[in-house]
C-alpha atoms as one frame of an Amber mdcrd trajectory, in Angstrom:
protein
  46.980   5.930 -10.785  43.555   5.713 -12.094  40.710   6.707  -8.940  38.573
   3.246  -8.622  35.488   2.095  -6.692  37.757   0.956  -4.364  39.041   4.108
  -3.629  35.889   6.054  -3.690  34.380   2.666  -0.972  37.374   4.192   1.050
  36.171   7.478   0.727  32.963   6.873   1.881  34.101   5.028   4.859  36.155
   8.322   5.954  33.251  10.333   5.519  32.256   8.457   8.297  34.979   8.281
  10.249  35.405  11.968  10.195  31.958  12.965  11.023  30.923  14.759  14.254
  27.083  14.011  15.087  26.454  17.306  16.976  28.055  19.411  14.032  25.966
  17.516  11.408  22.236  18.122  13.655  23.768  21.717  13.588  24.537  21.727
   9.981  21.362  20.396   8.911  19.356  23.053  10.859  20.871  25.639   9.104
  20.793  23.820   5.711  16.684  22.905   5.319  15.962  19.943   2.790  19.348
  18.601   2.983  19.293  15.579   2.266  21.552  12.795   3.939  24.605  14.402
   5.982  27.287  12.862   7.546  28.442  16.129   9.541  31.772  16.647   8.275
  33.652  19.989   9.033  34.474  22.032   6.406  38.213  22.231   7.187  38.009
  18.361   6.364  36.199  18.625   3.295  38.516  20.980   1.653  41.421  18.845
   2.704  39.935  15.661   1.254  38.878  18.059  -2.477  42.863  19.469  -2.277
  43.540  15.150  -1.759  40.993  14.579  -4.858  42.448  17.169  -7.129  45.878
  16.013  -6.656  45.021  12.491  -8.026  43.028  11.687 -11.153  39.589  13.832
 -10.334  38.205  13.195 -13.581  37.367   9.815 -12.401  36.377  10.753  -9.602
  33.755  12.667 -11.019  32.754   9.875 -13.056  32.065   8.085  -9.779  31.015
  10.430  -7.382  27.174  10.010  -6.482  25.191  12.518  -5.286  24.176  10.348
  -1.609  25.018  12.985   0.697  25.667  16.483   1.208  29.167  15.977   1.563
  29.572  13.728  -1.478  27.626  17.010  -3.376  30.060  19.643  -1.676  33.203
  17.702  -2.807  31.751  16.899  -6.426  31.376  20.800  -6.610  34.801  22.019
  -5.225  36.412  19.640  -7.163  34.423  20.819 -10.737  35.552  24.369  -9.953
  39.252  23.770  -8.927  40.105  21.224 -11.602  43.258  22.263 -13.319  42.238
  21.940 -16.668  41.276  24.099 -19.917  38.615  27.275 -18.919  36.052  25.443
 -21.613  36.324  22.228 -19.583  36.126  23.764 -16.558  32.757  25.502 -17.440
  31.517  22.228 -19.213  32.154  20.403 -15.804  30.023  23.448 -14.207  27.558
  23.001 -16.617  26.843  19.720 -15.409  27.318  20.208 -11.566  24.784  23.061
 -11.512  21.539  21.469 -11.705  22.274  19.378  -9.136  23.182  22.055  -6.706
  20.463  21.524  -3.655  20.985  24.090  -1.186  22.794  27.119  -0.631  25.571
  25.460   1.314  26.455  23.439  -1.877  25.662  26.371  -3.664  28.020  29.269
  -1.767  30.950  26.756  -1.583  31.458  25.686  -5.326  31.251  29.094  -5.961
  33.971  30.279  -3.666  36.133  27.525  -4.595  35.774  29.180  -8.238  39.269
  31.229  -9.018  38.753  32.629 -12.457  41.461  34.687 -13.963  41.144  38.035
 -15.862  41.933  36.752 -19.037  38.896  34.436 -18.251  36.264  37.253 -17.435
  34.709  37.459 -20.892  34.167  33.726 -21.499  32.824  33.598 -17.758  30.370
  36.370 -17.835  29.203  34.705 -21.281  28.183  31.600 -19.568  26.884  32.765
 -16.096  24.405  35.465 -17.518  22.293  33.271 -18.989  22.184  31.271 -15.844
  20.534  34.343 -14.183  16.888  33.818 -16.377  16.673  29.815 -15.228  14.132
  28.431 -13.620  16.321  27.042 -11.132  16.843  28.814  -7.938  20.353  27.880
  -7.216  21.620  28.611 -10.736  20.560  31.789 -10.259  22.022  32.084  -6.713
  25.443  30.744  -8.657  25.496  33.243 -11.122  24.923  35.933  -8.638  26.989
  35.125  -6.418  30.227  34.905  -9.408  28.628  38.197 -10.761  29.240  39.753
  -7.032  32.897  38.160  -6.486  33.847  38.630  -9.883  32.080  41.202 -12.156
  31.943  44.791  -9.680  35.332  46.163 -10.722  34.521  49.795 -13.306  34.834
  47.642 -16.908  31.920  45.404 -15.462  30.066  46.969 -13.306  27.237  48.659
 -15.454  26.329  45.214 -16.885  26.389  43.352 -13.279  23.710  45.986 -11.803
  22.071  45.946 -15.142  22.150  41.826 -15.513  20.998  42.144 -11.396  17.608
  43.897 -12.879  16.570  41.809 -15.513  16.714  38.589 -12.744  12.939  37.339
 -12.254  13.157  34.441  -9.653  11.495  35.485  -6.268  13.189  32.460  -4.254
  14.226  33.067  -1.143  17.477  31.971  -1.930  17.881  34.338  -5.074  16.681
  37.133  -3.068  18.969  37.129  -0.627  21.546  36.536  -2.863  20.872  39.683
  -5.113  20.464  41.808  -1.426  23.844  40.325  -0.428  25.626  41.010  -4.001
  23.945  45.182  -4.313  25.233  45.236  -0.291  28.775  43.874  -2.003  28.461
  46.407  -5.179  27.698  49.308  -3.126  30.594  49.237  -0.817  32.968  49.194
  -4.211  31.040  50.849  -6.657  28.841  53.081  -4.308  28.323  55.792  -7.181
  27.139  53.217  -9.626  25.095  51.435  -7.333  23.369  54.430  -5.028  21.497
  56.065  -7.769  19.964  52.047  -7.766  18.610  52.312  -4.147  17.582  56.072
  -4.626  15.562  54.885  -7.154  13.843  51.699  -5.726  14.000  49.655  -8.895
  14.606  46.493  -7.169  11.588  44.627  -5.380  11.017  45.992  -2.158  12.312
  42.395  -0.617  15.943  42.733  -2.213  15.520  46.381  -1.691  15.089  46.070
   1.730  17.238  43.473   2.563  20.458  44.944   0.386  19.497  47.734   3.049
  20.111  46.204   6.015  23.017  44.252   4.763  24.776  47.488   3.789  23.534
  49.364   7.275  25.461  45.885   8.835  28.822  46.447   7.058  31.599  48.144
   9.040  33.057  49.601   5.415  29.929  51.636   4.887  30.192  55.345   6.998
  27.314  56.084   9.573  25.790  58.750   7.152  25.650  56.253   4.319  23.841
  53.899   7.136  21.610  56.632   7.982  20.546  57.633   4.623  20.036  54.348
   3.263  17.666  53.742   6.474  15.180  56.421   4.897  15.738  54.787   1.591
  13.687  51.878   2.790  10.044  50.445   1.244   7.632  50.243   3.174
């Protein structure tokens, strides 16, 4: 059965009905320049995308506004779980990713991303350019799949080396590059090491991908304490 206005009308309404006003003051001070939240749990969300993608999501997407955070965060998981071919899949990424906002909207489209091996190539192709845009959370995006997806020994030389060529100085993109070398050196410490030792990320990321590896229980107390006189000052 084709998804209608109807449908999406009823949609809205449970947005409502499902929203919890102290999480969504929470939410929003974590999330700064959201725009228009209802405050609705992530547990809920992904129940209502699972709901979405069960039914015909392709009209859903033809529907779905971008009015609220949580209208943004289900238009997203539902673009990167559709069941469909990998070159529709990236098309209906394509679209979604200028109109990613925050990095809430961001960090959760990404996640819900499950790319398969046989995929890697075609992925890699279209997320590397995304790293050189203007945009700061098309950056983050590509990071971010670069970090989950790209740090096994076939792909690691190009992440690292794709990781250096990024220009944007965002916030947003820096911590995302800190968290991903932090990510990189944990399961490719020898590739990534020789990075740090050599300080050729700005001292920001630098720093940060630091601290985020001295935070990590899988990295040993002398890897904490030699990274710690890695630092820039």
């Amino acid at each position: 059965m084709s998804y209608t206005q109807a449908d999406y009308d009823i949609l809205l309404e449970r947005l409502r009905r499902e929203s919890d006003e102290r999480y969504r003051v929470f939410n929003e001070s974590l999330i700064p320049g959201t725009e228009r939240t209802y405050g609705v749990r992530a547990p809920a969300l992904r129940k209502i995308a699972k709901e979405l993608l069960q039914g015909d999501w392709r009209a859903f997407l033809s529907l779905v506004r971008a009015g609220s955070h949580e209208e943004r965060l289900l238009q997203g998981m539902v673009c990167a779980g559709a069941k469909c071919s990998l070159d529709e899949k990236l098309t209906l990424l394509h679209t979604f990713l200028p109109r990613i906002n925050n990095w809430a909207v961001c960090d959760t489209t990404a996640g819900a991303c499950k790319w398969k091996e046989a995929d890697l190539p075609a992925v890699w192709d279209f997320f590397a350019p995304c790293l050189q845009s203007q945009q700061e959370f098309e950056v983050r995006f590509a990071v971010v799949q670069l970090m989950d997806y790209f740090w096994r020994a076939e792909w690691i030389d190009r992440s690292l080396a794709a990781y250096r060529t990024v220009q944007h100085q965002g916030y947003y993109v820096t911590m995302a590059l800190a968290w991903g070398l932090s990510v990189f050196f944990v399961k490719q410490r020898a590739k990534t090491l020789p990075l740090l030792e050599q300080g050729v990320f700005p001292a920001a990321v630098h720093n940060k991908a630091i601290q985020k590896c001295r935070e990590s229980y899988r990295v040993s107390a002398e890897d904490k304490a030699y990274l710690n006189t890695l630092k820039k000052k």
